[in-house]
N, CA, C and O atoms as a GROMACS GRO file, in nm:
protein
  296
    1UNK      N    1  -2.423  14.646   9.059
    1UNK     CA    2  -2.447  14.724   8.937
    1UNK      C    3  -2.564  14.666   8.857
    1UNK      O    4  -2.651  14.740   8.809
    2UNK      N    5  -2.565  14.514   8.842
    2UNK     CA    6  -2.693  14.485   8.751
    2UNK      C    7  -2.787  14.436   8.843
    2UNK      O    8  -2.778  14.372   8.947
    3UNK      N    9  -2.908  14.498   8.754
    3UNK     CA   10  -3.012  14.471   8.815
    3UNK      C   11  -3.048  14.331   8.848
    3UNK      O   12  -3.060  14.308   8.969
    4UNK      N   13  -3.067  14.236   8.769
    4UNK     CA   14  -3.055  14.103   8.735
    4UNK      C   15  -2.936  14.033   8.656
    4UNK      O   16  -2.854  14.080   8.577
    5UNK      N   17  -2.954  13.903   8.706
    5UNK     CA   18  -2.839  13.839   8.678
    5UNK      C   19  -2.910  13.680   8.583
    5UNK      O   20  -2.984  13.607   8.649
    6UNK      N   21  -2.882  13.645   8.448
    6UNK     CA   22  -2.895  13.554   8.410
    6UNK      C   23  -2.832  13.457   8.372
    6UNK      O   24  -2.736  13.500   8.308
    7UNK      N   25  -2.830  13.340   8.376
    7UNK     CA   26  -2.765  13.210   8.378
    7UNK      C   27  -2.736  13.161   8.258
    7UNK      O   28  -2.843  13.108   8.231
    8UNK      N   29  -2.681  13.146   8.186
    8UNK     CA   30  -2.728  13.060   8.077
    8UNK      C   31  -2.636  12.957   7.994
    8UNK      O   32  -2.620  12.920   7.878
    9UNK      N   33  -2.575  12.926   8.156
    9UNK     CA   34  -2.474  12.829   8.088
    9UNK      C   35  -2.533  12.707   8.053
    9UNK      O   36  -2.645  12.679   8.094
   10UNK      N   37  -2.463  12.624   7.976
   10UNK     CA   38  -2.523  12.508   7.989
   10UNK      C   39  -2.652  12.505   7.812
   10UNK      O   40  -2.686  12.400   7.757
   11UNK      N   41  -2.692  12.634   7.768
   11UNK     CA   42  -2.740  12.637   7.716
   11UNK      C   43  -2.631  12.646   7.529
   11UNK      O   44  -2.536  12.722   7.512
   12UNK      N   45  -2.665  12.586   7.463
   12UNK     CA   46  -2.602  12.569   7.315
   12UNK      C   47  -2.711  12.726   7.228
   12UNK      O   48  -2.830  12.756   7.237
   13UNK      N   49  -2.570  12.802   7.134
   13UNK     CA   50  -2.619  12.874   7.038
   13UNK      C   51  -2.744  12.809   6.921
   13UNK      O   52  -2.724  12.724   6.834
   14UNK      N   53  -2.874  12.879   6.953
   14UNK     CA   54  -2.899  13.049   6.989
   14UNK      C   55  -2.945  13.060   7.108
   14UNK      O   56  -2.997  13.168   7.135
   15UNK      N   57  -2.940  12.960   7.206
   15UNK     CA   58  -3.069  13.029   7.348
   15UNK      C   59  -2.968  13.139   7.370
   15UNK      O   60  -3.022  13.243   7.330
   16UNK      N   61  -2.898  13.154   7.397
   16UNK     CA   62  -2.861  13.220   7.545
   16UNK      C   63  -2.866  13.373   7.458
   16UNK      O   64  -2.897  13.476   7.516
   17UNK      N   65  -2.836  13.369   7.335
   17UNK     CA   66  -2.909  13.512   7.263
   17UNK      C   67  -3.030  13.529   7.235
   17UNK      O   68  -3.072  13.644   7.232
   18UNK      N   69  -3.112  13.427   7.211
   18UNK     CA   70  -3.282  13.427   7.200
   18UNK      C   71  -3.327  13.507   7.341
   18UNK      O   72  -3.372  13.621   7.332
   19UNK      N   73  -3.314  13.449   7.456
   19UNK     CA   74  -3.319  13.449   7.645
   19UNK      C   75  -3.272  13.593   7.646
   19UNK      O   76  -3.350  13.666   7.707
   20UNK      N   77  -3.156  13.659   7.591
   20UNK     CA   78  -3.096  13.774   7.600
   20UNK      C   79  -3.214  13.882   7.539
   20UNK      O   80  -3.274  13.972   7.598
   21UNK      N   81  -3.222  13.836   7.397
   21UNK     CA   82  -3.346  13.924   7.375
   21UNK      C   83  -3.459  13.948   7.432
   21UNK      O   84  -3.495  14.065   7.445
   22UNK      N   85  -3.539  13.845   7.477
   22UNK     CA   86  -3.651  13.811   7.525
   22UNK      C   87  -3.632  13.921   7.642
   22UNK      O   88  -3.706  14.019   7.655
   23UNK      N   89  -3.516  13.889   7.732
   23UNK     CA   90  -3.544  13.939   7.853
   23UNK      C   91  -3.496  14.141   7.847
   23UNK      O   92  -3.550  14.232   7.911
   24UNK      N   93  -3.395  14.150   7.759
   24UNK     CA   94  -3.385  14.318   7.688
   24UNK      C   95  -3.525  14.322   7.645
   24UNK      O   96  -3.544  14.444   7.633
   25UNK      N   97  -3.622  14.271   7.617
   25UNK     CA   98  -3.754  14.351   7.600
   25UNK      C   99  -3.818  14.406   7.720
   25UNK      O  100  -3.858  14.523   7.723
   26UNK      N  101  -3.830  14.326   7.820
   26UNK     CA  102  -3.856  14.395   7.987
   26UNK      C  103  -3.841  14.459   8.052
   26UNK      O  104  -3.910  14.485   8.151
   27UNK      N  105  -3.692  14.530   7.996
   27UNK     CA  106  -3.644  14.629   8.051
   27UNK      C  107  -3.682  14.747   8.014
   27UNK      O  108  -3.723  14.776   7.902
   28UNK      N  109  -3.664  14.845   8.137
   28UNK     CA  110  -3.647  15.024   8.139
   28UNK      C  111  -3.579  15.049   8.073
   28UNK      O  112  -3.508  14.961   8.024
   29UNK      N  113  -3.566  15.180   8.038
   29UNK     CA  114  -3.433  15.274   7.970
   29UNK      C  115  -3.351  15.263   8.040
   29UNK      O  116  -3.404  15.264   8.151
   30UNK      N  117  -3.220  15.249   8.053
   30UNK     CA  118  -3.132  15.272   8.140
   30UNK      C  119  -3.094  15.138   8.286
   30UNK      O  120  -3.025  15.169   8.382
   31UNK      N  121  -3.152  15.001   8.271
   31UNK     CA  122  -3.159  14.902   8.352
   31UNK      C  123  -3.048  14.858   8.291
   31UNK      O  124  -3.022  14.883   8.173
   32UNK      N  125  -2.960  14.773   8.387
   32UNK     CA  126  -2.860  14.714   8.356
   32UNK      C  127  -2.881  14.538   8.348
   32UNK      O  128  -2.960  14.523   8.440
   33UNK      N  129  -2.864  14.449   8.311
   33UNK     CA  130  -2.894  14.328   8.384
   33UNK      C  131  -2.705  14.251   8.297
   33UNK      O  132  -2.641  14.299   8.204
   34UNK      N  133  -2.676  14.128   8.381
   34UNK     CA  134  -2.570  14.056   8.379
   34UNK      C  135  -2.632  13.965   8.308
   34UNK      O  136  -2.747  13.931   8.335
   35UNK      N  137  -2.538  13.897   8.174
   35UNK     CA  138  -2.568  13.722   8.155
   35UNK      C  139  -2.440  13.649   8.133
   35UNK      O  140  -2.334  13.693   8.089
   36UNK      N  141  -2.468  13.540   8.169
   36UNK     CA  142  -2.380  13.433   8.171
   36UNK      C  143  -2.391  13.328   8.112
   36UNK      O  144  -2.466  13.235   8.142
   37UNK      N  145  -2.290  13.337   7.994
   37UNK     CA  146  -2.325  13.167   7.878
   37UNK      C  147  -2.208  13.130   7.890
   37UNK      O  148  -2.139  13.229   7.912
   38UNK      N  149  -2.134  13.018   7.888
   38UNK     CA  150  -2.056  12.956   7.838
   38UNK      C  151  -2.036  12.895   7.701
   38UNK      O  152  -1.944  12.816   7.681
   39UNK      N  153  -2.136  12.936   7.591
   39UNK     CA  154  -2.134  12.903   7.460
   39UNK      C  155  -2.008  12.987   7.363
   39UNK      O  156  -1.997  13.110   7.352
   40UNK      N  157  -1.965  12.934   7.331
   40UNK     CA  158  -1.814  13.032   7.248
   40UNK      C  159  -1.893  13.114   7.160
   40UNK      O  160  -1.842  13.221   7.128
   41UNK      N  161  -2.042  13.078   7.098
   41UNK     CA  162  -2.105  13.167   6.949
   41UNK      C  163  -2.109  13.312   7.042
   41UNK      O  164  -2.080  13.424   6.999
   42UNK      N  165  -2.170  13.267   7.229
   42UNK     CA  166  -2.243  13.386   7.256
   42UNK      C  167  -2.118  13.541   7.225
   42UNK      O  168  -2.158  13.653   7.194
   43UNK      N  169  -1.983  13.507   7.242
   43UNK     CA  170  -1.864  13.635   7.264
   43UNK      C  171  -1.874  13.666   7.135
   43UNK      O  172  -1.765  13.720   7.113
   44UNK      N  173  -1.960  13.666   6.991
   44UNK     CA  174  -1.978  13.753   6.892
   44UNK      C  175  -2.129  13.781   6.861
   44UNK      O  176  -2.173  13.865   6.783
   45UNK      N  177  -2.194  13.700   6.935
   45UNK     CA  178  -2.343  13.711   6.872
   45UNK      C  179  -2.406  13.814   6.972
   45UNK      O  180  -2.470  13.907   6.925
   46UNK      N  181  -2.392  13.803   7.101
   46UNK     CA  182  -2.460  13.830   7.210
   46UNK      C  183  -2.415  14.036   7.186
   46UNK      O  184  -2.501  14.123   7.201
   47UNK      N  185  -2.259  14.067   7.149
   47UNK     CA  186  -2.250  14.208   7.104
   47UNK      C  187  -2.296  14.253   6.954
   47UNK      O  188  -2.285  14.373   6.928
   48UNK      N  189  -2.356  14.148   6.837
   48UNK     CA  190  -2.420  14.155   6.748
   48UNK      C  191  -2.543  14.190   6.779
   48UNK      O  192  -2.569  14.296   6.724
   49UNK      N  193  -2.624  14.154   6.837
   49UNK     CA  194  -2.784  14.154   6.901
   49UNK      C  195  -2.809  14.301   6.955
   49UNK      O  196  -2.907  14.371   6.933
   50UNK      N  197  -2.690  14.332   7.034
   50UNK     CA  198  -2.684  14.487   7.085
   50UNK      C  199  -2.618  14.564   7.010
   50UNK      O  200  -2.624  14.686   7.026
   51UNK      N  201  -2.549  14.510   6.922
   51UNK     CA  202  -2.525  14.678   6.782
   51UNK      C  203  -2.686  14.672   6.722
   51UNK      O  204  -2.746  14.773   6.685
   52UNK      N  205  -2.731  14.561   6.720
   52UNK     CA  206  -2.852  14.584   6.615
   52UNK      C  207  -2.993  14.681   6.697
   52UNK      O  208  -3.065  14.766   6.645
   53UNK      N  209  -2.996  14.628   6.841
   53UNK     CA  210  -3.084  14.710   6.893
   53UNK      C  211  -3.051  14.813   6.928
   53UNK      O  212  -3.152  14.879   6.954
   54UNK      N  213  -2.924  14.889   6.950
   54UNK     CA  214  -2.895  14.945   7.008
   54UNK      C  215  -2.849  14.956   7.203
   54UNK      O  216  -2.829  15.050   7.280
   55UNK      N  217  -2.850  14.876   7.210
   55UNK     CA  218  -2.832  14.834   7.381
   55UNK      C  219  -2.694  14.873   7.365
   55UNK      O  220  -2.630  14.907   7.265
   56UNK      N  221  -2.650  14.854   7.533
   56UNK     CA  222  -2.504  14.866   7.513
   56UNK      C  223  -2.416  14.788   7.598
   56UNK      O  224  -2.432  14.775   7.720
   57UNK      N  225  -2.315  14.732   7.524
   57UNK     CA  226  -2.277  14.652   7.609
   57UNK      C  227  -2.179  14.721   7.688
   57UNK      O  228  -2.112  14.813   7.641
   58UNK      N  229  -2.167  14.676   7.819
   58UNK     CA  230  -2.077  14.777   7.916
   58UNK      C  231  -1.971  14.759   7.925
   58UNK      O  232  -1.873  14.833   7.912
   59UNK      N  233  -1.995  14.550   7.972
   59UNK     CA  234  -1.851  14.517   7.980
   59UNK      C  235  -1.899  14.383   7.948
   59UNK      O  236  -2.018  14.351   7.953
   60UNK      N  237  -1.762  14.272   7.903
   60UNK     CA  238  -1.738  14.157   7.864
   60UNK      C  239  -1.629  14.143   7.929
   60UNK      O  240  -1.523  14.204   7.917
   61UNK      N  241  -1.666  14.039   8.018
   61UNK     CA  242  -1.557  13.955   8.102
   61UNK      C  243  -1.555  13.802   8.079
   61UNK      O  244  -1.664  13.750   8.053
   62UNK      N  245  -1.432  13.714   8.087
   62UNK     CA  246  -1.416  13.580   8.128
   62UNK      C  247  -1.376  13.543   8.269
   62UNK      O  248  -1.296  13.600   8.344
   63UNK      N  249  -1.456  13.424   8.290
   63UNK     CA  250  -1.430  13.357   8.422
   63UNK      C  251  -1.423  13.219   8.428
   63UNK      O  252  -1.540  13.182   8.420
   64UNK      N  253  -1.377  13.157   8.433
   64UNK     CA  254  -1.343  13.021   8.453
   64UNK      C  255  -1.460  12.946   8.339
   64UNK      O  256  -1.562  12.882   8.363
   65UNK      N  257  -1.388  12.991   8.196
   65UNK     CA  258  -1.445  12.954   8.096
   65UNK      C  259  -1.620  12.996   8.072
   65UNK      O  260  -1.685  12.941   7.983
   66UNK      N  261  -1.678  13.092   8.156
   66UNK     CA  262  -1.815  13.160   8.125
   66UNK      C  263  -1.778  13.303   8.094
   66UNK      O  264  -1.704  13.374   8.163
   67UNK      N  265  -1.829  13.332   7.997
   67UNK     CA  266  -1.866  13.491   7.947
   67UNK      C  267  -1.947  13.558   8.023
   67UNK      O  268  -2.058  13.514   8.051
   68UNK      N  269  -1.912  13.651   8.058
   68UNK     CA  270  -2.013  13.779   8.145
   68UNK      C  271  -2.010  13.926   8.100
   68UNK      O  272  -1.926  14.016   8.104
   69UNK      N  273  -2.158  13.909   8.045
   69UNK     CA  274  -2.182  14.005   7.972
   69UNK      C  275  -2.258  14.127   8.093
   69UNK      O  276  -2.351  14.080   8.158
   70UNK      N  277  -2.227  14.253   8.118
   70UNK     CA  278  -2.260  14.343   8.157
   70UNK      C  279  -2.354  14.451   8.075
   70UNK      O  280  -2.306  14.552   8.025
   71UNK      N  281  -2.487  14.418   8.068
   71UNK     CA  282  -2.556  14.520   7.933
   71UNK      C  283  -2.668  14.644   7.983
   71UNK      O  284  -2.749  14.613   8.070
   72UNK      N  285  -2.670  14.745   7.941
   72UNK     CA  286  -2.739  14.836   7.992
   72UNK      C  287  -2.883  14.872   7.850
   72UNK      O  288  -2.874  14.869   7.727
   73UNK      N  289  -2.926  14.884   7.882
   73UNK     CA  290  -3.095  14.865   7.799
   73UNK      C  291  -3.091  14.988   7.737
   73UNK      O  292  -3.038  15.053   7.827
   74UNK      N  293  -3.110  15.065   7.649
   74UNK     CA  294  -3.102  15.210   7.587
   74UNK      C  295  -3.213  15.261   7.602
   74UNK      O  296  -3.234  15.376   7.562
   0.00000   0.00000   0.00000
C-alpha cells in the first residue's frame, strides 16, 4: 500500500515530525508513504501536522512499542 516507508525510530520529538513534513512535501496528490517513530510525542503530534495540512491519516498502528503511521498526501 505505501509507497515509501520511513524509519524514524530512534529519533527524539520533533524529528520524526520535522522528517514527516519535509518528506509530505515530495509527494503527489494521492501517494501514500508509511512512518515509523518510536517517540510517544509522535501518537499526537504526527496526526496534529496532518489536521493542519490537511493530509490524511489512514491508519495508526502499534508494534512492538513503534508507531506506524499509514498517511496519504491530499
Amino acid at each position: 500500500m505505501a509507497v515509501k516507508t520511513y524509519n524514524y525510530t530512534g529519533l527524539k520529538c520533533p524529528m520524526p515530525v520535522l522528517k514527516t513534513k519535509k518528506e509530505l512535501r515530495n509527494l503527489a496528490s494521492g501517494e501514500v508513504i508509511e512512518v515509523i517513530a518510536d517517540d510517544v510525542g509522535a501518537k499526537k503530534d504526527i496526526p496534529a501536522l496532518l489536521n493542519k495540512s490537511g493530509d490524511e491519516l489512514v491508519e495508526l498502528r502499534e508494534d512492538n512499542g513503534n508507531l506506524i503511521f499509514v498517511i496519504k498526501k491530499a
